[in-house]
N, CA and C atoms as a LAMMPS dump frame, in Angstrom:
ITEM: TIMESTEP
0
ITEM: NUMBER OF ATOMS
630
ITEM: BOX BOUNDS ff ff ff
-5.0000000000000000e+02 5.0000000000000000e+02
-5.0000000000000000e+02 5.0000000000000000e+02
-5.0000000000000000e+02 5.0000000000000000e+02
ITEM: ATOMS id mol type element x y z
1 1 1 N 18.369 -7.536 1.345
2 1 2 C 17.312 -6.788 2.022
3 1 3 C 15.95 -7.448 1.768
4 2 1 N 14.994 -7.105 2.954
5 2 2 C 13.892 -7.969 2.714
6 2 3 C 12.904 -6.723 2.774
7 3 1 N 11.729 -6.871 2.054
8 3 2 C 10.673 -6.241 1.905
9 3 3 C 9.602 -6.684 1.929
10 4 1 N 8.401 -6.553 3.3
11 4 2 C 7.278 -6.982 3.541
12 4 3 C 6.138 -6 3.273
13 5 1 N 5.272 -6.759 2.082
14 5 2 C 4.521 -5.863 1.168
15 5 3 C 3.121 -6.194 2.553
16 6 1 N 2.209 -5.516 3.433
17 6 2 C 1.368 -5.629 3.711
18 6 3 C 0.294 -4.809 3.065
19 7 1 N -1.18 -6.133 2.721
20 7 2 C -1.879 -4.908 1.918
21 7 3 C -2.961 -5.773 2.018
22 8 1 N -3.787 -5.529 0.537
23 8 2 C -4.984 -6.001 0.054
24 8 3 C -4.646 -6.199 -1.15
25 9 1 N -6.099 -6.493 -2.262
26 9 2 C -5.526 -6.849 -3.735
27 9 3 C -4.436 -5.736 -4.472
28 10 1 N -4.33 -4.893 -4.065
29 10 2 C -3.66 -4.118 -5.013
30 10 3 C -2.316 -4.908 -4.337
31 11 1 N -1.904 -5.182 -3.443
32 11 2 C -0.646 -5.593 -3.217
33 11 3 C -0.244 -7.157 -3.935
34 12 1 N -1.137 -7.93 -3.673
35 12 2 C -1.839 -8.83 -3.915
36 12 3 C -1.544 -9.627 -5.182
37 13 1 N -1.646 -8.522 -6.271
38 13 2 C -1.503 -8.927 -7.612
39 13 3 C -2.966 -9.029 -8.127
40 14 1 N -4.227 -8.41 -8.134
41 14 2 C -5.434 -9.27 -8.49
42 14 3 C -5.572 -9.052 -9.69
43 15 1 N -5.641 -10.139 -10.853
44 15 2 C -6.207 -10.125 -11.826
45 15 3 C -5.18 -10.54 -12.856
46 16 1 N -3.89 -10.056 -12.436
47 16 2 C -2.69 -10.26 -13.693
48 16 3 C -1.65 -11.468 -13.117
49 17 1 N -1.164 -12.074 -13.461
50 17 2 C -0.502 -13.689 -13.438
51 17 3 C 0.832 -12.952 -12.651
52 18 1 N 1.516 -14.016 -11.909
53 18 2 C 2.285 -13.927 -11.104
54 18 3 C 3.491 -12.753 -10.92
55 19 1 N 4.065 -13.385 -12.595
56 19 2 C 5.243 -12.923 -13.394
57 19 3 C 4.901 -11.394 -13.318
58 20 1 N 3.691 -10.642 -13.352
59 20 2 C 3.631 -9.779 -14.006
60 20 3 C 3.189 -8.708 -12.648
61 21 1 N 3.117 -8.927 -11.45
62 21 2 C 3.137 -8.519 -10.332
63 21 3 C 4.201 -7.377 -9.819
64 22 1 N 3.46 -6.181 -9.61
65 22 2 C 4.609 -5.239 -9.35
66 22 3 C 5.98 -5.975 -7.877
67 23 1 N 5.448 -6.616 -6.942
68 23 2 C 6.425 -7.21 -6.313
69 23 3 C 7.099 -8.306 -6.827
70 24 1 N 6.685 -8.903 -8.066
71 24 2 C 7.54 -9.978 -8.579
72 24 3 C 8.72 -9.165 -9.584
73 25 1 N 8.216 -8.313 -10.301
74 25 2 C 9.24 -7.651 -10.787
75 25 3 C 10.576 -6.484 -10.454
76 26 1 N 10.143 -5.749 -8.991
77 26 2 C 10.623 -5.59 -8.023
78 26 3 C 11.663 -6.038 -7.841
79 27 1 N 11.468 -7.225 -7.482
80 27 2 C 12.339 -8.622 -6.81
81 27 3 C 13.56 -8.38 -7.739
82 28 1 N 12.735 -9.087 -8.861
83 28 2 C 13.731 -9.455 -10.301
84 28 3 C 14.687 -8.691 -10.49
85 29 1 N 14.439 -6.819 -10.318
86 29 2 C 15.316 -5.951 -10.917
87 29 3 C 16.287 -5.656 -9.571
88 30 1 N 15.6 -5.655 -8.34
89 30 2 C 16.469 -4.987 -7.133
90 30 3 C 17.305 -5.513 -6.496
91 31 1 N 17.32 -6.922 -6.362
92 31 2 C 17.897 -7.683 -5.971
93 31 3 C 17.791 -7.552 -4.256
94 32 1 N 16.081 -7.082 -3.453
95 32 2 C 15.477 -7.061 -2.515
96 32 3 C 14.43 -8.556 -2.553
97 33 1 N 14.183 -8.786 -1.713
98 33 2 C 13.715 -10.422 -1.396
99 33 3 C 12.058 -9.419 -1.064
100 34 1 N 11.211 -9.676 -1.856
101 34 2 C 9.911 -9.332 -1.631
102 34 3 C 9.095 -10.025 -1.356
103 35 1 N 8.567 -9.978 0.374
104 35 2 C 7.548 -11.021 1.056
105 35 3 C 5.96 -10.704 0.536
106 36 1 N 5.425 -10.814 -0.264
107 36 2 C 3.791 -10.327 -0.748
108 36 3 C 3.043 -11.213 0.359
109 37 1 N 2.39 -10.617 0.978
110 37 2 C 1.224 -10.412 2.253
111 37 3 C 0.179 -9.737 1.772
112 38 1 N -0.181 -9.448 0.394
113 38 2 C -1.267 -8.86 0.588
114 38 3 C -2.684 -10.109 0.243
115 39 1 N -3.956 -9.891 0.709
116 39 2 C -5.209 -10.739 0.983
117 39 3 C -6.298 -10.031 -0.199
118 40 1 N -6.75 -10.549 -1.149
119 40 2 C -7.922 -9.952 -1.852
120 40 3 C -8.617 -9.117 -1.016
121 41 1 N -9.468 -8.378 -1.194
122 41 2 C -10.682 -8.034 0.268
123 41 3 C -10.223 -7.22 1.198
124 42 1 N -8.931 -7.786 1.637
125 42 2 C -8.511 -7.229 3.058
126 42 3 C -8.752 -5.635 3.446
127 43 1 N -9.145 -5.647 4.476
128 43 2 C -9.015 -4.011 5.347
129 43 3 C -8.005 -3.936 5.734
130 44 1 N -8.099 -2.558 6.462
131 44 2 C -7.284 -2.08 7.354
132 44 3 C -7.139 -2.758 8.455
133 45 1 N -8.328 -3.328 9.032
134 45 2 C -8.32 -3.776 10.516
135 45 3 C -7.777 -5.233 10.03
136 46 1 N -7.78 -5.613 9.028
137 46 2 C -7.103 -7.007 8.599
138 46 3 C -5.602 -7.228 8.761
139 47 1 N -5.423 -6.047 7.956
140 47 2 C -4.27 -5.775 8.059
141 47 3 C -3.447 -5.551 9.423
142 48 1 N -4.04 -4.762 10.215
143 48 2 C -3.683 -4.587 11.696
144 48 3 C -3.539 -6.199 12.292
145 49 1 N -4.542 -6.877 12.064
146 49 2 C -4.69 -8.109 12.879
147 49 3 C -2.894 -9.113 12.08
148 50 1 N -2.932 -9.106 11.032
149 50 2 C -1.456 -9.648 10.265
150 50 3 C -0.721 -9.533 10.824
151 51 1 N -0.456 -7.832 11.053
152 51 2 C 0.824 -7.337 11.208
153 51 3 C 1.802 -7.955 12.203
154 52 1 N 1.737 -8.293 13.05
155 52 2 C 1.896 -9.577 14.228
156 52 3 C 2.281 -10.744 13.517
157 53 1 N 1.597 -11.346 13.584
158 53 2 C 1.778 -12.617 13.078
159 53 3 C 2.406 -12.832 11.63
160 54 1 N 2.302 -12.29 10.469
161 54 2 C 2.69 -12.122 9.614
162 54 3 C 4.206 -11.585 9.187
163 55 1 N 4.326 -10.352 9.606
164 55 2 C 5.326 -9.612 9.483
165 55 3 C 6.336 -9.362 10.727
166 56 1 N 6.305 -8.726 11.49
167 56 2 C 6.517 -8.378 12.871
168 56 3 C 7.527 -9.523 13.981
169 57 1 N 6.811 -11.102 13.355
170 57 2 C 7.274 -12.121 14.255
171 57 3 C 8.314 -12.617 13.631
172 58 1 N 8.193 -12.531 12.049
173 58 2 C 9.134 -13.214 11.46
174 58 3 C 10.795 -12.297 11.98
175 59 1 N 10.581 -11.033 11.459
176 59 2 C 11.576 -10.468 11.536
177 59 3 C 12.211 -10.47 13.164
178 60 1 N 11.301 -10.518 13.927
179 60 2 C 11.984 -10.446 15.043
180 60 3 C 12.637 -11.754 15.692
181 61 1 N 12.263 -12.48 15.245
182 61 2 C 12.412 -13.614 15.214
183 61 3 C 14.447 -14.034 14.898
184 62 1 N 14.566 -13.09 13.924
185 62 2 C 15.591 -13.268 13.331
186 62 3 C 16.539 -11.888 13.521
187 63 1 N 17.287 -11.503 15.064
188 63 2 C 18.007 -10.855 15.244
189 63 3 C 18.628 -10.129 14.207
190 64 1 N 19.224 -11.159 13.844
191 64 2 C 20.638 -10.874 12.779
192 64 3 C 19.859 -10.164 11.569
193 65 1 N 18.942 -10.452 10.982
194 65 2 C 18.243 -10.087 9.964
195 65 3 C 17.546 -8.711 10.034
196 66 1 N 17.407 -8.491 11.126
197 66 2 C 16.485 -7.471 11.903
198 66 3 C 16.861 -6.329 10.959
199 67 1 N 18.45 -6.065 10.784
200 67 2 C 18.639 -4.822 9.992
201 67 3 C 18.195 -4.614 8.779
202 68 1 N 18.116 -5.922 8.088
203 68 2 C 17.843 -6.189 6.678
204 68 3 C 16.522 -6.018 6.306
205 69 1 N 15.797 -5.603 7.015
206 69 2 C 14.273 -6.033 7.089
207 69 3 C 13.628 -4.627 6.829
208 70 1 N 12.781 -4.635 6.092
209 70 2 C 11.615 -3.25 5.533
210 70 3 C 10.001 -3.668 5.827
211 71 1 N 9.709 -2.641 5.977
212 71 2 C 7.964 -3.065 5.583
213 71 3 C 7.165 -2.148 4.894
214 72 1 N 6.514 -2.724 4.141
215 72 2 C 5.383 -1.388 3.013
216 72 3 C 4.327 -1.679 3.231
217 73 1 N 3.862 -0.808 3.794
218 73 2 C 2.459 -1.324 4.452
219 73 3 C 0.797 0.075 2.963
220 74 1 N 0.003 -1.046 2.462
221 74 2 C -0.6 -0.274 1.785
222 74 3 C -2.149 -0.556 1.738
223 75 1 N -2.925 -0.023 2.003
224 75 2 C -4.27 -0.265 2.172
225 75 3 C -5.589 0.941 2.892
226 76 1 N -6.366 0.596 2.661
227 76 2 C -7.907 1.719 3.01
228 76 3 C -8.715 1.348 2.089
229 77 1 N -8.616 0.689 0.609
230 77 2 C -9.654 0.995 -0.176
231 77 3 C -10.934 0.266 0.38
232 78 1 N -10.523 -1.113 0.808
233 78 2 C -11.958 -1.986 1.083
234 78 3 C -12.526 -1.218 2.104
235 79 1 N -11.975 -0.573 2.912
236 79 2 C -12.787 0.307 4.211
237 79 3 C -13.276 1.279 3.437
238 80 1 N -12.947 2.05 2.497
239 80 2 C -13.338 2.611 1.951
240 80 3 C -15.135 2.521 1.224
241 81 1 N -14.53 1.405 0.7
242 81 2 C -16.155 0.7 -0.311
243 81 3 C -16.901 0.154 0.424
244 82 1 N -16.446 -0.129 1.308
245 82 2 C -17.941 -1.148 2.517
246 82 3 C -18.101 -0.521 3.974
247 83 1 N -17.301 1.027 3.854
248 83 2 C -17.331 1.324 5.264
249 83 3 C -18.127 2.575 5.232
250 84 1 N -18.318 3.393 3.981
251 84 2 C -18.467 4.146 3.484
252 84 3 C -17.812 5.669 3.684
253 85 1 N -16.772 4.991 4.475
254 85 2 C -15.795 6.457 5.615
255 85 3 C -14.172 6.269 5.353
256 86 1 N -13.377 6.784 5.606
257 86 2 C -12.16 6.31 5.369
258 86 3 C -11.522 6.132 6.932
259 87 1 N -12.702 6.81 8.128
260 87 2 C -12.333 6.792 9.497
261 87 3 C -11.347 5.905 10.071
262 88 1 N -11.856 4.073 9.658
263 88 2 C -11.089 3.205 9.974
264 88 3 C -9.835 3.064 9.362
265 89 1 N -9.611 3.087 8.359
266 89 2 C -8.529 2.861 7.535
267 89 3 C -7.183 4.617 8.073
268 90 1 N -7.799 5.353 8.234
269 90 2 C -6.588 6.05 9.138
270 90 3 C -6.778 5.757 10.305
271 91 1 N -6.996 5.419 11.06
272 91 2 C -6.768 4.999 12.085
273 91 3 C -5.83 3.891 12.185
274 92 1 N -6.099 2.745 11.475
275 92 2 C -5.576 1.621 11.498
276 92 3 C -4.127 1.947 10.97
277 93 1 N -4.485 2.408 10.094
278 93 2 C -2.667 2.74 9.336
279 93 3 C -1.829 3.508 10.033
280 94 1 N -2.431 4.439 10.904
281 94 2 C -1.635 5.091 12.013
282 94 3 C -1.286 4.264 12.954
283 95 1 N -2.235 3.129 13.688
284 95 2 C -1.854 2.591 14.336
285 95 3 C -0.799 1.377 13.722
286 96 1 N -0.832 1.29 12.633
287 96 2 C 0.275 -0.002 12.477
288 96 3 C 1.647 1.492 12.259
289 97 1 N 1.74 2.104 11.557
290 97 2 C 3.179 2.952 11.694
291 97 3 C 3.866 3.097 12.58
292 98 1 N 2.774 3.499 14.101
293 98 2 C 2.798 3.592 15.475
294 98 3 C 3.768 2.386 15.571
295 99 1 N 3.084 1.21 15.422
296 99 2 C 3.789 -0.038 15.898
297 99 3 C 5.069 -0.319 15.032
298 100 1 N 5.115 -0.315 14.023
299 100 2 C 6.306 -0.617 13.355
300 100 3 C 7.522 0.324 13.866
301 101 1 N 7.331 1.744 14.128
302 101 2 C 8.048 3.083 14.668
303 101 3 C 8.497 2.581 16.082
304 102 1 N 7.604 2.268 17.036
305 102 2 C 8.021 1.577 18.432
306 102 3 C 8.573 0.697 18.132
307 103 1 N 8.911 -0.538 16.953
308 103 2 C 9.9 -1.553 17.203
309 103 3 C 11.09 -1.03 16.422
310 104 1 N 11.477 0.077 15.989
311 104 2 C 12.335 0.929 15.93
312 104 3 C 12.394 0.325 13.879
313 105 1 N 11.499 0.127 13.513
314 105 2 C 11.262 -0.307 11.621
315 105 3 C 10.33 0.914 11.609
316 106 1 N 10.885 1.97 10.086
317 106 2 C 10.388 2.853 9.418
318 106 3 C 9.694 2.169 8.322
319 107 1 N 8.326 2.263 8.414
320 107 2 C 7.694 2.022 7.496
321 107 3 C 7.648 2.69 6.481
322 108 1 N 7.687 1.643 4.767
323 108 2 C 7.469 2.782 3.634
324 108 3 C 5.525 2.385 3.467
325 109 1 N 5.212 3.374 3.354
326 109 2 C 3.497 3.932 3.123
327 109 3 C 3.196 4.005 2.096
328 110 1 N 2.445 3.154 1.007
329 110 2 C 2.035 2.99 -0.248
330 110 3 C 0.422 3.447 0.124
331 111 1 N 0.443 4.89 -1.539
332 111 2 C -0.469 5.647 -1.099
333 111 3 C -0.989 4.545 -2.492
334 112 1 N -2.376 4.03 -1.909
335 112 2 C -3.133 3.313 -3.19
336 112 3 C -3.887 3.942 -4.203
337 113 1 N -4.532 3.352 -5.126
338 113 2 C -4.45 3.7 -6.491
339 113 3 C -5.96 4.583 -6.562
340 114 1 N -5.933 5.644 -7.232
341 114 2 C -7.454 6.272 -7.458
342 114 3 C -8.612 4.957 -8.252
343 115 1 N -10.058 5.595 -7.983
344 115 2 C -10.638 4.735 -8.112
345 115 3 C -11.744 5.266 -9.604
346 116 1 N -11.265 4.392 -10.929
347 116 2 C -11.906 4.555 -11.679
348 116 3 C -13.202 4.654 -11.608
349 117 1 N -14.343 4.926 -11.21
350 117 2 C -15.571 4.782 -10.775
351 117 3 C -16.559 4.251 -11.78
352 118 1 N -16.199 5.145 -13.152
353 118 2 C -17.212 5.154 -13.838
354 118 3 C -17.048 3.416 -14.988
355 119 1 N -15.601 2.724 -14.71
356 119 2 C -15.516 1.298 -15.165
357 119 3 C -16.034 0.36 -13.732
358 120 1 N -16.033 0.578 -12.866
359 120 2 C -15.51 0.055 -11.435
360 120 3 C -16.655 -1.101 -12.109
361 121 1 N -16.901 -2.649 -11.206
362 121 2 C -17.474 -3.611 -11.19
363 121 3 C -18.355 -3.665 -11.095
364 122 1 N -19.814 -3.521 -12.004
365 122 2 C -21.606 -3.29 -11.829
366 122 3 C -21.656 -4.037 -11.219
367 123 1 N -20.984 -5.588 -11.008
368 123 2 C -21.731 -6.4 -9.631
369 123 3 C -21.835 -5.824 -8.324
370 124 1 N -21.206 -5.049 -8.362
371 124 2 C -20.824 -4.21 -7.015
372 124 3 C -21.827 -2.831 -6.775
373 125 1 N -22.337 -2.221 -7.639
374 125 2 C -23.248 -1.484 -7.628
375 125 3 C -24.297 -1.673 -6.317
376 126 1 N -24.702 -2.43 -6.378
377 126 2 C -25.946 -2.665 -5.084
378 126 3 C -25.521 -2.138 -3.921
379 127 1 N -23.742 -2.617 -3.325
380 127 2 C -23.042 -2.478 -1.814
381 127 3 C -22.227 -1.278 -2.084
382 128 1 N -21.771 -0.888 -3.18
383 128 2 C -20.714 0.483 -3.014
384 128 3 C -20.992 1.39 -3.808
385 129 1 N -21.006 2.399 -2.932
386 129 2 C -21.043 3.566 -4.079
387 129 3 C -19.751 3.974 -4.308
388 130 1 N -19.627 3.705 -6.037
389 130 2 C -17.639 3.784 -6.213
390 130 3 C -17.854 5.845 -6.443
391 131 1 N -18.522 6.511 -6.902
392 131 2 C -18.485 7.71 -7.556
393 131 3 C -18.14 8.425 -5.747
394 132 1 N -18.995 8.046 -4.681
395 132 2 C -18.639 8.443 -3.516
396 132 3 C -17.329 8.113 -2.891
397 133 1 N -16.64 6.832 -3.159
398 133 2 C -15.277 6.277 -2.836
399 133 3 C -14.461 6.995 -3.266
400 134 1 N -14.766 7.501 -4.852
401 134 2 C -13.614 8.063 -5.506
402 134 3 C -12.971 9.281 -4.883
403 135 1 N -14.466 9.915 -4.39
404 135 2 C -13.475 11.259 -3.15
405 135 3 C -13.104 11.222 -2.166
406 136 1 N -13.917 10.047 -1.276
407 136 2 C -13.171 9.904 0.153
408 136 3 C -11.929 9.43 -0.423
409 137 1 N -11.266 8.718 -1.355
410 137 2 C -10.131 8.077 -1.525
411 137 3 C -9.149 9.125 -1.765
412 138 1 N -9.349 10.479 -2.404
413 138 2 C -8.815 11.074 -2.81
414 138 3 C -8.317 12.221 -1.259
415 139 1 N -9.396 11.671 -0.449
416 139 2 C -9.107 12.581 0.772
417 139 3 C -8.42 11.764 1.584
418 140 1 N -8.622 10.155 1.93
419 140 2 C -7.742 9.52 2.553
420 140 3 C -6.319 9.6 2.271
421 141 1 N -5.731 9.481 0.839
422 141 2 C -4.686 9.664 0.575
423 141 3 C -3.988 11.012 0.342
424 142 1 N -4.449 11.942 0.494
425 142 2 C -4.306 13.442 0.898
426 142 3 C -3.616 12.909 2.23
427 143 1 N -4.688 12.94 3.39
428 143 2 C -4.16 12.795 4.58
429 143 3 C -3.013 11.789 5.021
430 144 1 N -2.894 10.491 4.461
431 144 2 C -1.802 9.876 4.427
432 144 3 C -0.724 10.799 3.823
433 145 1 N -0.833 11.394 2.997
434 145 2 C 0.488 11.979 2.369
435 145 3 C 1.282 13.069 3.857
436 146 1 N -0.331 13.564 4.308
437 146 2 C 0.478 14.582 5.592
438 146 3 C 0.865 13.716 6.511
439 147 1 N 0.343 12.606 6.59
440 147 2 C 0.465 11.451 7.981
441 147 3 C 2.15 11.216 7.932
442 148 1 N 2.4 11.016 6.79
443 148 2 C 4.335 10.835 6.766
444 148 3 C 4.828 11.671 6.978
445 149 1 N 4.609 12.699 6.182
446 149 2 C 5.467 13.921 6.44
447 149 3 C 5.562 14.505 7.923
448 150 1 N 4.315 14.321 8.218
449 150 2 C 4.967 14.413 9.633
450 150 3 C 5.637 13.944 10.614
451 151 1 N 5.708 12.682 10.281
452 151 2 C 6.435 11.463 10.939
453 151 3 C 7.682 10.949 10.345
454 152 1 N 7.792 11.946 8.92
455 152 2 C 8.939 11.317 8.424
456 152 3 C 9.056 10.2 7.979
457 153 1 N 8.16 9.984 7.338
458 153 2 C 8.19 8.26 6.661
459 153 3 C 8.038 8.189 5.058
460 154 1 N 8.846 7.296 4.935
461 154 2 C 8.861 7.622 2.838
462 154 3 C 7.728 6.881 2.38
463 155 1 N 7.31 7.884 1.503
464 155 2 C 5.794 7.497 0.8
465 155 3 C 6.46 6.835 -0.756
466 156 1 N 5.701 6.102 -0.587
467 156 2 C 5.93 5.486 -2.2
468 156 3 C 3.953 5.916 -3.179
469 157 1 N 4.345 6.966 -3.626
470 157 2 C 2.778 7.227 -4.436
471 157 3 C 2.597 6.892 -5.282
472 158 1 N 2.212 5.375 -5.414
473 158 2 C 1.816 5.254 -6.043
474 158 3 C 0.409 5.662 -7.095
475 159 1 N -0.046 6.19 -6.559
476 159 2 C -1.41 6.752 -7.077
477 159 3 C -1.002 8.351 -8.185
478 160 1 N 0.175 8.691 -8.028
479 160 2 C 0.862 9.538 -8.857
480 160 3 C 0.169 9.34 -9.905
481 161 1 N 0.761 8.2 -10.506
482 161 2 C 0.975 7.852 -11.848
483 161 3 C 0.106 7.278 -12.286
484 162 1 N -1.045 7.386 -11.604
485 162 2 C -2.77 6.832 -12.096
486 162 3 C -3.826 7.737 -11.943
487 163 1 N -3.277 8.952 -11.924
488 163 2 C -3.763 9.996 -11.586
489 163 3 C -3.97 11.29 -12.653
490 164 1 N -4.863 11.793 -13.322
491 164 2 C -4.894 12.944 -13.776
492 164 3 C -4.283 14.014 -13.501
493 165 1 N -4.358 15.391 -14.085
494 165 2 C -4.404 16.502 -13.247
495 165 3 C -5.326 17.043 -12.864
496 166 1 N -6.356 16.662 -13.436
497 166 2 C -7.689 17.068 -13.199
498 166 3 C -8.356 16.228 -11.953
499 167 1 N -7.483 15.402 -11.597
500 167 2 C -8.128 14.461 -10.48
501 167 3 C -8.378 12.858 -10.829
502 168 1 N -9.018 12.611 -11.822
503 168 2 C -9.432 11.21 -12.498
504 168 3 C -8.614 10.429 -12.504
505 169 1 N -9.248 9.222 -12.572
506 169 2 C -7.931 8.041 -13.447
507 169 3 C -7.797 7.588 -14.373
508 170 1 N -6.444 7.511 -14.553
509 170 2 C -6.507 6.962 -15.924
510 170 3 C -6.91 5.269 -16.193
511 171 1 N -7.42 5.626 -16.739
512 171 2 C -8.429 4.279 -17.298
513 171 3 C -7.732 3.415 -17.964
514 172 1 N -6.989 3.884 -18.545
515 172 2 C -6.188 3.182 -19.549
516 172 3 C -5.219 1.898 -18.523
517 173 1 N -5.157 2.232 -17.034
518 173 2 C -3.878 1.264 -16.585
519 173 3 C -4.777 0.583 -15.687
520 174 1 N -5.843 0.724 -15.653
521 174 2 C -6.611 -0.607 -15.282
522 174 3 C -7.262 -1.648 -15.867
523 175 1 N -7.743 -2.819 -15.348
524 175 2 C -8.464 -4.066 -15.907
525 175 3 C -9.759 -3.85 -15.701
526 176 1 N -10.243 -3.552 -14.911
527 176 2 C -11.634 -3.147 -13.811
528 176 3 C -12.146 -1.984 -13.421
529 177 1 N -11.448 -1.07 -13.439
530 177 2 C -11.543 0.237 -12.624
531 177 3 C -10.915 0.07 -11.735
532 178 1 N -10.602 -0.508 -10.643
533 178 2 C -10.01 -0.982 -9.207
534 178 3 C -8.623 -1.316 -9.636
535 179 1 N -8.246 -2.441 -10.247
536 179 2 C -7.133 -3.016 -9.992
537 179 3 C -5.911 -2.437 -11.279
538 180 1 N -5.067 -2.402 -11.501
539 180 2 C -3.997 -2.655 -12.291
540 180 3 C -4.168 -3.571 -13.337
541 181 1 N -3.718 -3.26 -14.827
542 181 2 C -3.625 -4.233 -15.866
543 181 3 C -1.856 -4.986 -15.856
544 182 1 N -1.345 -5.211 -16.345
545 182 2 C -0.123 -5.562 -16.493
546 182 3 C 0.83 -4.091 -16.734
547 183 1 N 0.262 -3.443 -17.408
548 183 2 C 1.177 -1.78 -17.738
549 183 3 C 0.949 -0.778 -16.128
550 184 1 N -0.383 -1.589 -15.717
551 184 2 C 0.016 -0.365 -13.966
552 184 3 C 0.961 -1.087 -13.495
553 185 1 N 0.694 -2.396 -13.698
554 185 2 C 1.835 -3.063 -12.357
555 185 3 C 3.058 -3.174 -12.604
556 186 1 N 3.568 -2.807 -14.003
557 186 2 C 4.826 -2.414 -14.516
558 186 3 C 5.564 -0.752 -14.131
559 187 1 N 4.432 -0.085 -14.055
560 187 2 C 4.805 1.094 -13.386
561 187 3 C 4.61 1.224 -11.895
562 188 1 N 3.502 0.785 -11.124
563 188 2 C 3.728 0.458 -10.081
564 188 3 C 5.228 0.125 -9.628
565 189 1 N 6.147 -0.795 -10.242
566 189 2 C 7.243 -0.924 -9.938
567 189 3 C 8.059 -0.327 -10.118
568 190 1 N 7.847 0.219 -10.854
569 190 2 C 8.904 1.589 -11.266
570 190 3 C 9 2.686 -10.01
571 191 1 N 7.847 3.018 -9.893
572 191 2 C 7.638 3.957 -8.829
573 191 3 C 7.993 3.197 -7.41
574 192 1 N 8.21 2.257 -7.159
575 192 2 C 8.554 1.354 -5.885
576 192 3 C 10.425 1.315 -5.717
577 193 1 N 10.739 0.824 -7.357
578 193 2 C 12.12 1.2 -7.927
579 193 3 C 12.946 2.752 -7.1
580 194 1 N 12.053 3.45 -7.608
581 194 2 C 12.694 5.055 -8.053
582 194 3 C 12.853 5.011 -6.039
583 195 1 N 11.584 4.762 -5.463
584 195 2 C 11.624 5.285 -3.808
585 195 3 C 12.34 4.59 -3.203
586 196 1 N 12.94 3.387 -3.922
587 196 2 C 14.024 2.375 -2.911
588 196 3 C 15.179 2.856 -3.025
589 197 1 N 15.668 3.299 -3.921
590 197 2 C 17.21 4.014 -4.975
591 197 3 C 17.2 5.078 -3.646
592 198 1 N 15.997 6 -3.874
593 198 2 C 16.152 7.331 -3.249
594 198 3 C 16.013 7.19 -1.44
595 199 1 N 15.848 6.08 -0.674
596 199 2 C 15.522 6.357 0.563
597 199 3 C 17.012 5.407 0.951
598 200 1 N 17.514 6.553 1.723
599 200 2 C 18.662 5.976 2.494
600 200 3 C 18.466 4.604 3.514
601 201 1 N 18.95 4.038 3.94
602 201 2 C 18.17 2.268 4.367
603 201 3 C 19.008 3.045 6.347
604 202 1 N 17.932 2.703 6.779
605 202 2 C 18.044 2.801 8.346
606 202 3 C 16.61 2.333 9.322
607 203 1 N 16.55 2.765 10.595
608 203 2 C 15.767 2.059 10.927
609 203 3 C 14.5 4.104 11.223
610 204 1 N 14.398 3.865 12.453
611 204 2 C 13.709 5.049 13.035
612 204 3 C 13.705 5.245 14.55
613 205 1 N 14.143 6.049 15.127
614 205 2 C 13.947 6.039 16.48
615 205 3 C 12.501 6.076 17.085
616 206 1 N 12.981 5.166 17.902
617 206 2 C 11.605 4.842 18.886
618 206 3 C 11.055 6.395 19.873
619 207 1 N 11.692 7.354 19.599
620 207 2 C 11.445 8.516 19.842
621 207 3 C 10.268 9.691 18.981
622 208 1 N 10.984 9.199 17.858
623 208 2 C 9.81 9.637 16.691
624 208 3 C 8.385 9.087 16.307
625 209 1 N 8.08 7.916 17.148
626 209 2 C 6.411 7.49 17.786
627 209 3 C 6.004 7.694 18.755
628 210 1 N 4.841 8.074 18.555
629 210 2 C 3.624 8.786 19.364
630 210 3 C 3.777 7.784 20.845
């Protein structure tokens, strides 16, 4: 089975060495072939522009394979920090589900990681306000969570397990505030683990998109 990670840095790996990459370890334990597509930086609308060329062509490309083929599509934060809205980033993610759903591939939906605010990157201070991100993020991924359920698409939440109950993050599993240390991206996989075990492997009817 193949698995096409579309994203940004969190997909990405940013900051921790190859080996130590929630899709490299993935790989290692599942014995799923993990394509990493994700771009430092990248948006949503980045992501949209990929999805084609990147993901989409390969697989189709390859009939026979067609069954074997997944996609995890995960991203909003950079729209988030430089857009100051989460407007684009649902949109875009609806519209790539849309598309993956019409070529009859159920997308799995990686809900991304809360945003430490109060470590987040002072270089960054001037262009983002992270203390304002931290709630649109918390509302984008709210609404992604209803965006599947209504469509029936398996969420992999990651943001679970970086998450308080009180709301916050835990600080402890980042490098930056933003990204993953080696212990998120070890659980990151875990939680990628647990939703692959549990989601029966099929495609989606082209009926169940908009």
């Amino acid at each position: 089975m193949k698995l096409y990670c579309l994203g940004d840095s969190l997909t990405f790996g940013f900051g921790v060495s190859r080996n130590m990459r929630w899709t490299t370890l993935v790989q290692q334990e599942s014995g799923w072939q993990l394509i990493n597509r994700g771009i430092n930086g990248d948006t949503t609308g980045g992501m949209l522009s990929r999805l084609g060329p990147e993901v989409l062509d390969p697989i189709c490309a390859d009939p026979a394979g067609r069954l074997d083929s997944r996609v995890l599509l995960m991203g909003g934060s950079n729209d988030v920090f430089f857009g100051g809205t989460d407007a684009a980033a649902r949109a875009n993610m609806a519209a790539m589900c849309q598309r993956l759903m019409g070529e009859g591939l159920a997308p799995y939906v990686g809900i991304s990681l809360p945003v430490d605010w109060q470590n987040a990157p002072r270089q960054w201070a001037d262009v983002v306000d992270f203390k304002q991100s931290a709630a649109l993020m918390q509302g984008y991924c709210a609404w992604l969570r209803q965006f599947c359920a209504a469509f029936h698409l398996p969420v992999v939440d990651f943001a679970r397990d970086f998450t308080r109950p009180d709301g916050s993050a835990v600080s402890e599993l980042f490098h930056d505030g933003l990204h993953p240390d080696a212990r998120g991206h070890r659980m990151m996989a875990d939680r990628l683990l647990a939703t692959l075990n549990a989601t029966p492997v099929g495609g989606v009817s082209r009926r169940e998109s908009l």
